[in-house]
LUMSE-999771 format. One record per residue (C-alpha): residue number from 1; x negated, y negated, z. Coordinates in steps of 0.1 Angstrom, whole numbers. Last residue first. Layout:
<rs>
- NUM | X | Y | Z;
...
</rs>
This chain:
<rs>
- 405 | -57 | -17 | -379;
- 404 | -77 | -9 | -351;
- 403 | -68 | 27 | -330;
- 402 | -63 | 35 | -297;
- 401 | -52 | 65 | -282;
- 400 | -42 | 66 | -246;
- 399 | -45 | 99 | -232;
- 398 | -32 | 128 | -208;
- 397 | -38 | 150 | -238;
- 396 | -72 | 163 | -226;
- 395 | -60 | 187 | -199;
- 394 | -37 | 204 | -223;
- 393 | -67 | 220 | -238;
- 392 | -54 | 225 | -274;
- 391 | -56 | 189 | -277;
- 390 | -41 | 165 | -303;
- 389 | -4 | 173 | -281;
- 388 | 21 | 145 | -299;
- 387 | 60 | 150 | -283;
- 386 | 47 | 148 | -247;
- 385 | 54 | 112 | -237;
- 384 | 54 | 91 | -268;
- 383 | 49 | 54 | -254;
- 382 | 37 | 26 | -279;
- 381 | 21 | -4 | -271;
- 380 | 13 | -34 | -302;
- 379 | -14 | -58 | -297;
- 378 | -24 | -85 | -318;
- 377 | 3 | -101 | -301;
- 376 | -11 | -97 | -266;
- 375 | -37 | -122 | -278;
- 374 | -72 | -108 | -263;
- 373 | -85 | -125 | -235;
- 372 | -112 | -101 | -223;
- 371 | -98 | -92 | -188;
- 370 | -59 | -102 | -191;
- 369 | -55 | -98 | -223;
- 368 | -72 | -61 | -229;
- 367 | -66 | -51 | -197;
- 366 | -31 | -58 | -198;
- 365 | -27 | -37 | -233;
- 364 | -49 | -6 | -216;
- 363 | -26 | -5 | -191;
- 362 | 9 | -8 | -215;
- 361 | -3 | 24 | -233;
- 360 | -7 | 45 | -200;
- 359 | 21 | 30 | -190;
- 358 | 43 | 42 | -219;
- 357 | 28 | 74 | -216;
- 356 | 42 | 75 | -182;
- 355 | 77 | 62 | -191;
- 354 | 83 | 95 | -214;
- 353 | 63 | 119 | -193;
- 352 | 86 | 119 | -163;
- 351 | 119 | 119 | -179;
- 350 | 104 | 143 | -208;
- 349 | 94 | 169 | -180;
- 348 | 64 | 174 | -162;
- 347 | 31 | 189 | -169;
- 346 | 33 | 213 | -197;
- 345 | 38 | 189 | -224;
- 344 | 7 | 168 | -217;
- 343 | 10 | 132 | -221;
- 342 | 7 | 107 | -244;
- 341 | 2 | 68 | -249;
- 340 | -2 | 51 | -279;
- 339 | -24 | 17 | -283;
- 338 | -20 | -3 | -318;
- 337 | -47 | -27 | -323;
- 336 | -45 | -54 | -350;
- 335 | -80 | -67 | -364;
- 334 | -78 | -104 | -379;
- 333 | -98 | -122 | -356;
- 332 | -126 | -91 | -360;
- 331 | -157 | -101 | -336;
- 330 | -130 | -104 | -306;
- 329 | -113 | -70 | -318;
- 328 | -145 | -52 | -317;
- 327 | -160 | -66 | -284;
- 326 | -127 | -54 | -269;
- 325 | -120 | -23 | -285;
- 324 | -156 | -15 | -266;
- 323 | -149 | -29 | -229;
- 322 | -119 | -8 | -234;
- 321 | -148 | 23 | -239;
- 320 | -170 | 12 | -209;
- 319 | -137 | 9 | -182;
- 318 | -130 | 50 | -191;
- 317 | -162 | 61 | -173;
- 316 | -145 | 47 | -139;
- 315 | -111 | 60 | -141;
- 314 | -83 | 35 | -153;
- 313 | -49 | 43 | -135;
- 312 | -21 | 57 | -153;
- 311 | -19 | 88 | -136;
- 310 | 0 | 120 | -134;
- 309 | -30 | 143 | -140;
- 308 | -57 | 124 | -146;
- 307 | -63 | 95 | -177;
- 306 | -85 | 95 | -207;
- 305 | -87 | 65 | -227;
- 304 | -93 | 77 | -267;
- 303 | -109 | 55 | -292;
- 302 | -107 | 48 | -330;
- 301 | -122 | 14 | -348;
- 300 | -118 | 9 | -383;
- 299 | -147 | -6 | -400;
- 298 | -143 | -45 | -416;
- 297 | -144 | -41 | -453;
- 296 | -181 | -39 | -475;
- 295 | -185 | -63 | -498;
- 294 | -200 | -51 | -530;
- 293 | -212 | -80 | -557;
- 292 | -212 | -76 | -594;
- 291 | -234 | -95 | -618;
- 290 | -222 | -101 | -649;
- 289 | -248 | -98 | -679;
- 288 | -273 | -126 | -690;
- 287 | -273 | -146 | -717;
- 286 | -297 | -172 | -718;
- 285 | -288 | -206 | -706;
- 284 | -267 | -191 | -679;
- 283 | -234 | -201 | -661;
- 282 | -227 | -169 | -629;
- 281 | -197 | -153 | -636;
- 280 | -189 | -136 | -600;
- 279 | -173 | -100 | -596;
- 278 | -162 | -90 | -560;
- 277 | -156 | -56 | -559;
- 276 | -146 | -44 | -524;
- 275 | -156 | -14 | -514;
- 274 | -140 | 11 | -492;
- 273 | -152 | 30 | -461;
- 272 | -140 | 59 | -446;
- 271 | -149 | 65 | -412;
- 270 | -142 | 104 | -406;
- 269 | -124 | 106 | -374;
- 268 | -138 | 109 | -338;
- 267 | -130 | 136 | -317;
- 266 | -127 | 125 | -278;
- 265 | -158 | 143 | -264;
- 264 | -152 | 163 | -227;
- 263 | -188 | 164 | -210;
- 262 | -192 | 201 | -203;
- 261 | -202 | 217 | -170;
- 260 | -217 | 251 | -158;
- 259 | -218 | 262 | -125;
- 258 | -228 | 293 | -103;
- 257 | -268 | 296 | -117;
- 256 | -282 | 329 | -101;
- 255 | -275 | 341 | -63;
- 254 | -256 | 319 | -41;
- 253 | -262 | 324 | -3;
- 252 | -236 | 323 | 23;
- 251 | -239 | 313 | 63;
- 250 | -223 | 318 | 89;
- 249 | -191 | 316 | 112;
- 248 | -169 | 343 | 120;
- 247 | -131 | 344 | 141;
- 246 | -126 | 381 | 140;
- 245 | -87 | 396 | 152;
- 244 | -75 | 429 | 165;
- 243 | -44 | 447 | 158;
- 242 | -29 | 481 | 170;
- 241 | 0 | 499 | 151;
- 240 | 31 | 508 | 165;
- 239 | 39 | 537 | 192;
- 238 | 26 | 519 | 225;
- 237 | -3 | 545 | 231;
- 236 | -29 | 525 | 243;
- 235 | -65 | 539 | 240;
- 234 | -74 | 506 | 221;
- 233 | -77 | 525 | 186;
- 232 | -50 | 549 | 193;
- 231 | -21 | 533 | 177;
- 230 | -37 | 529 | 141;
- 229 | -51 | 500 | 123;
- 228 | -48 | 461 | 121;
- 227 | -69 | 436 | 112;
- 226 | -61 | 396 | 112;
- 225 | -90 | 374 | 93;
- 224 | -104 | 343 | 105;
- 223 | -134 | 324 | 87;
- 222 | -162 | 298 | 85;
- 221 | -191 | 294 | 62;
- 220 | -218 | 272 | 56;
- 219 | -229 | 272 | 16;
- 218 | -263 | 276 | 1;
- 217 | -266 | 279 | -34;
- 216 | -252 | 246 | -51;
- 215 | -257 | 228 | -18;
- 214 | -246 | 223 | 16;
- 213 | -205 | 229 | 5;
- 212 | -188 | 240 | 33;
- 211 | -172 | 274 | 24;
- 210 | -140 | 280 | 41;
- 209 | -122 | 315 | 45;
- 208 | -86 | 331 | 53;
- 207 | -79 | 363 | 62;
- 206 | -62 | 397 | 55;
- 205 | -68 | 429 | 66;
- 204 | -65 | 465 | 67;
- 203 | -76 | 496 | 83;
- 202 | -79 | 531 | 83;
- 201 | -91 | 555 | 110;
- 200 | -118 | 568 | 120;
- 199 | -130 | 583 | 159;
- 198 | -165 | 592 | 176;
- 197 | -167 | 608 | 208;
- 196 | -135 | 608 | 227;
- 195 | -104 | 597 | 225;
- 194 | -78 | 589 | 257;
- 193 | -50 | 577 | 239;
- 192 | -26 | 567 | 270;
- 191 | 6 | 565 | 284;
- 190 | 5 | 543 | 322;
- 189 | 28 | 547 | 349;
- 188 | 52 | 573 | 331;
- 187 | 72 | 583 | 358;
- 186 | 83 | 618 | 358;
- 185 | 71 | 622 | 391;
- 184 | 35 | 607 | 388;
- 183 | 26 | 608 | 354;
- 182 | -10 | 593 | 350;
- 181 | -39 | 568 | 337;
- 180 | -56 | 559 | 370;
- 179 | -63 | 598 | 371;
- 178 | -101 | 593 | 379;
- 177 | -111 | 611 | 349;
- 176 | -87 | 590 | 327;
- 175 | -107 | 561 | 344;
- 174 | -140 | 571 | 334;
- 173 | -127 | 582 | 296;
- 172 | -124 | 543 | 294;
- 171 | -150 | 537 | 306;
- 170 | -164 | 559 | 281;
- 169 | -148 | 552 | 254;
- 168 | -184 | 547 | 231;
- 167 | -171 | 555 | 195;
- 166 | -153 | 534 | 166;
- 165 | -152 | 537 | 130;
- 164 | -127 | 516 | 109;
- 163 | -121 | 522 | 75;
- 162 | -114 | 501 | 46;
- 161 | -91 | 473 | 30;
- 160 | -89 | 438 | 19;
- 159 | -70 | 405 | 18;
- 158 | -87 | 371 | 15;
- 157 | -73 | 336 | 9;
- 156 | -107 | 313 | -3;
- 155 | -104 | 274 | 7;
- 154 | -134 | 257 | -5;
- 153 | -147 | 227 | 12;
- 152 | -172 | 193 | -1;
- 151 | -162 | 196 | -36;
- 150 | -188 | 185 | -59;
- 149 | -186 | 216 | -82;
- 148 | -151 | 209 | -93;
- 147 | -129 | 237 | -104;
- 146 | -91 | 230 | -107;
- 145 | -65 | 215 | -80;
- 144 | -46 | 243 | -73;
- 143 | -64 | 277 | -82;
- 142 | -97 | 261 | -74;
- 141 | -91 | 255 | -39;
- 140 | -71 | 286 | -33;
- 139 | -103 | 305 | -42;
- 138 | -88 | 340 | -43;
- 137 | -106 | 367 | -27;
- 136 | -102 | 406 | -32;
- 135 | -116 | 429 | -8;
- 134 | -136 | 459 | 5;
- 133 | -139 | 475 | 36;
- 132 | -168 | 488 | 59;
- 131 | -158 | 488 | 99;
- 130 | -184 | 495 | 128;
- 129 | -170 | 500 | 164;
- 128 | -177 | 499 | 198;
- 127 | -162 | 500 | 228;
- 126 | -150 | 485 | 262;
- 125 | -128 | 490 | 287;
- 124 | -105 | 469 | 315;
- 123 | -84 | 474 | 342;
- 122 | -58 | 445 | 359;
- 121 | -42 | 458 | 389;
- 120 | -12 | 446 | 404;
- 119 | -7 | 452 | 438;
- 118 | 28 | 474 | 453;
- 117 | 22 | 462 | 494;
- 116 | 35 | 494 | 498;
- 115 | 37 | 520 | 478;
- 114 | 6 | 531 | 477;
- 113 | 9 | 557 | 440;
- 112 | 24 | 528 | 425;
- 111 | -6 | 505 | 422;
- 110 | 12 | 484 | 394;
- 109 | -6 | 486 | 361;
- 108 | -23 | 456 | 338;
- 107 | -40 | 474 | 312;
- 106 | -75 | 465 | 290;
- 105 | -90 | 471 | 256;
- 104 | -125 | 459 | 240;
- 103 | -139 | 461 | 207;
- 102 | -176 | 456 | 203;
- 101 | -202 | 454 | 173;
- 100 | -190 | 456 | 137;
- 99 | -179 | 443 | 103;
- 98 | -190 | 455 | 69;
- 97 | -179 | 442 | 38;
- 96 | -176 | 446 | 2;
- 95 | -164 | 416 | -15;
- 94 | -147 | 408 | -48;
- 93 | -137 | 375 | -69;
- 92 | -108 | 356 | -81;
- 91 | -104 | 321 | -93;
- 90 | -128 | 306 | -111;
- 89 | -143 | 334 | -127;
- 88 | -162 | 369 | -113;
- 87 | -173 | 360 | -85;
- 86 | -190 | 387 | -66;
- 85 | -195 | 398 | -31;
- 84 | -218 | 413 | -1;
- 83 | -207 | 411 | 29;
- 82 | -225 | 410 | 68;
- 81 | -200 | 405 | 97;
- 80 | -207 | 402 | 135;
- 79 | -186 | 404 | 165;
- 78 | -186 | 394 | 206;
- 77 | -157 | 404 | 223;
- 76 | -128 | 389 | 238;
- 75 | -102 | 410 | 253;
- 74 | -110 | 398 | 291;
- 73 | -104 | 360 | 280;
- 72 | -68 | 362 | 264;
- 71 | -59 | 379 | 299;
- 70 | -44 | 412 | 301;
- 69 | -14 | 427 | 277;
- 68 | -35 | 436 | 247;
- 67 | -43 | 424 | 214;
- 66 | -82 | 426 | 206;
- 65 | -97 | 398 | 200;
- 64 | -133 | 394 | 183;
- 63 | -157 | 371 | 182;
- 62 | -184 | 350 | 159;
- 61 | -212 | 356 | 136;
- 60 | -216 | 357 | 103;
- 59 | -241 | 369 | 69;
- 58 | -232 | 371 | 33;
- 57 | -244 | 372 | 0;
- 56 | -234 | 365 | -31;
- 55 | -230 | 379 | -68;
- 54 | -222 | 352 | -99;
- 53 | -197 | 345 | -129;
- 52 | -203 | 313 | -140;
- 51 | -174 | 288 | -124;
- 50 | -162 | 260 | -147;
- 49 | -163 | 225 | -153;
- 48 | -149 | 195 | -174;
- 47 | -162 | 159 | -180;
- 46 | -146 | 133 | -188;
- 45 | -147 | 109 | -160;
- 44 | -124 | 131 | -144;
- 43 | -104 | 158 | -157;
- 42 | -88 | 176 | -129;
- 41 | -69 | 210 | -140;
- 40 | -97 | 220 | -160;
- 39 | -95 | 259 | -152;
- 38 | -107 | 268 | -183;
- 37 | -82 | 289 | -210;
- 36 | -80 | 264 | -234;
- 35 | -109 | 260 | -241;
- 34 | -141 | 241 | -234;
- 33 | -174 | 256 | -242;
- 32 | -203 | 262 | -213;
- 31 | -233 | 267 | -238;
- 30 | -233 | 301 | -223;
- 29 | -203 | 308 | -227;
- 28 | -178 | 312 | -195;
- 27 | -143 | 324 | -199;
- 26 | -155 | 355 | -209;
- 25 | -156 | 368 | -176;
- 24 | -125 | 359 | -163;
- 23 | -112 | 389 | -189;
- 22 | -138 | 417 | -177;
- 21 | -122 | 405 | -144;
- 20 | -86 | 417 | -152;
- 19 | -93 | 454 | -140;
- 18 | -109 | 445 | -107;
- 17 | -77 | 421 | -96;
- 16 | -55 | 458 | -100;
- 15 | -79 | 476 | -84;
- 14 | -81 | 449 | -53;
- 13 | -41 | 451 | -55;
- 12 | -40 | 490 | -57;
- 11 | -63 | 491 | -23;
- 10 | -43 | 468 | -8;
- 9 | -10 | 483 | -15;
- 8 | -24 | 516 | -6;
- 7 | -36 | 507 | 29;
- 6 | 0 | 485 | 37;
- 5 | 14 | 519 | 27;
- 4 | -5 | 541 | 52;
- 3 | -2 | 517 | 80;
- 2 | 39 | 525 | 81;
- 1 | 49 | 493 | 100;
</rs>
């Protein structure tokens, strides 16, 4: 694997992610409107959310492996990881971070150079190494099921970029000096890297994170990323690249407000009212004029039952507005409801859709008579699936409208 290209491509995704972020800003005014382009993929109880762009900071702790050919346990080192980042929208942000500590490498060789009994020898070294790099995150979390602030754990997929600046070989450069590392008779017993003083080289990486949620500026952290980088970093020369591995854990502080939320209003139409013009003749012994009397018609009554993605199941601040068309149609006897369901065009097709809206219609029906004893011929369901989108946020036409006649 050429390291060289898997640098660039990193480097020209993070570049590429930092160009669209003037656009993810916008998303958030500061009154926290809803359009179309939020990330509102979970509408619950009516109310929609989104990320304000914010900085963060980082701190963690953990270990390191470094691949090699001795025991799991002898390549483990301790590690540590402070960052600095920014969100810039709901989905993608930016990171600059520097890792560092210890790195450690190790061989298993045969004692050749004896003969006889031929013992295998396990040797060991240890270095250190500081590595800055920046990166693009995703929040995976929000990306598939929408921004919600309560959310216990955030996924976040990570990939980033940077150098890697290592020094301290010296036991290493001890047993070079002692000729353990060697070509004895044009056998190659052990090919080696044996640097000296303080080496670069470039690096890249890709992880994955999770925040756990403590509060709206404090988060508990845990992540793994997978680094690799060039042949001579463990002072092995096996002619690919080298990898080593971080498993962190920490903490992450918010800076400035990282939220905003807007409670999702069905329009309401203009109420029209007309007048009825009664006129009464009223007997008189002296003449009086005709006195009119205005009686104002019954008022129509329009509400919309929001539902979630794919359901047709009442959510709990829905339950307050049937409990509404109720108390209306039992004070108006002669009041006819009709209830038609919709859904959003660009989730599912017209064979899903079609019977869903009818659900959504027939749910608030059985409610109706079942709960509050309304005559199920005063009202009349209708199902139009995805052919009637009120909403430009598509979010908001997973509905039941409902409107008195």
């Amino acid at each position: 694997m050429n390291i060289k290209n898997t640098l660039f491509a990193a480097m020209l995704a993070t570049v590429a992610l930092s160009a669209s972020a003037q656009e993810a800003k916008k998303e958030c005014s500061k009154d926290c409107q809803v359009t179309a382009g939020m990330l509102c993929k979970n509408v619950k109880d009516s109310v929609c959310h989104k990320v304000i762009p914010h900085a963060y900071v980082q701190a963690q702790f953990g270990a390191q492996y470094t691949l090699g050919e001795i025991d799991f346990g002898d390549l483990i080192s301790p590690a540590a990881q402070l960052s600095v980042g920014y969100e810039f929208g709901s989905v993608v942000g930016a990171r600059f971070a520097v890792s560092a500590w210890q790195s450690k490498g190790g061989s298993s060789l045969y004692d050749y150079l004896n003969y006889y009994p031929m013992e295998k020898i396990d040797y060991r070294w240890k270095y250190n190494y500081v590595a800055p790099t920046i990166a693009a995150t995703f929040n995976m979390s929000n990306l598939i099921s929408g921004v919600n602030p309560n959310r216990l754990v955030d996924i976040y997929a990570i990939l980033g970029a940077g150098l890697n600046i290592h020094w301290g070989n010296k036991e290493h450069n001890a047993l070079t000096d002692q000729g353990t590392f060697v070509t004895y008779n044009d056998n190659t017993f052990e090919e080696s890297y044996d640097w000296k003083g303080t080496k670069a080289a470039g690096v890249a990486y890709a992880g994955l994170a999770a925040d756990f949620k403590v509060s709206r500026k404090w988060t508990v952290t845990a992540e793994v990323n997978a680094n690799l980088t060039g042949d001579r970093y463990n002072s092995k020369k096996a002619g690919n690249v080298d990898w080593y591995f971080n498993a962190l854990a920490g903490v992450k502080y918010n800076i400035g407000k990282t939220y905003c939320s807007k409670k999702l209003e069905a329009p309401q139409p203009k109420v029209v009212y007309k007048d009825r013009i009664v006129e009464k003749v009223v007997e008189k012994i002296v003449e009086k004029p005709v006195e009119k009397v205005v009686e104002a018609t019954r008022p129509p009554l329009h509400i919309e039952i929001f539902f979630n993605i794919a359901g047709f199941k009442l959510l709990g601040s829905e339950a307050q507005k049937v409990k509404e068309i109720a108390n209306y149609m039992k004070k108006y006897p002669d009041a006819k409801l009709e209830v038609v369901g919709l859904c959003d065009k660009g989730t599912g097709t017209d064979a899903i859709n079609n019977p869903l809206s009818e659900k959504r219609a027939n749910l608030v029906k059985n409610i109706l008579v079942k709960t509050y004893k309304i005559p199920a011929d005063r009202i009349n369901c209708i199902g139009k699936g995805s052919t009637i989108q009120p909403y430009e946020v598509p979010e908001l036409n997973r509905v039941a409208v409902c409107d008195a006649k």
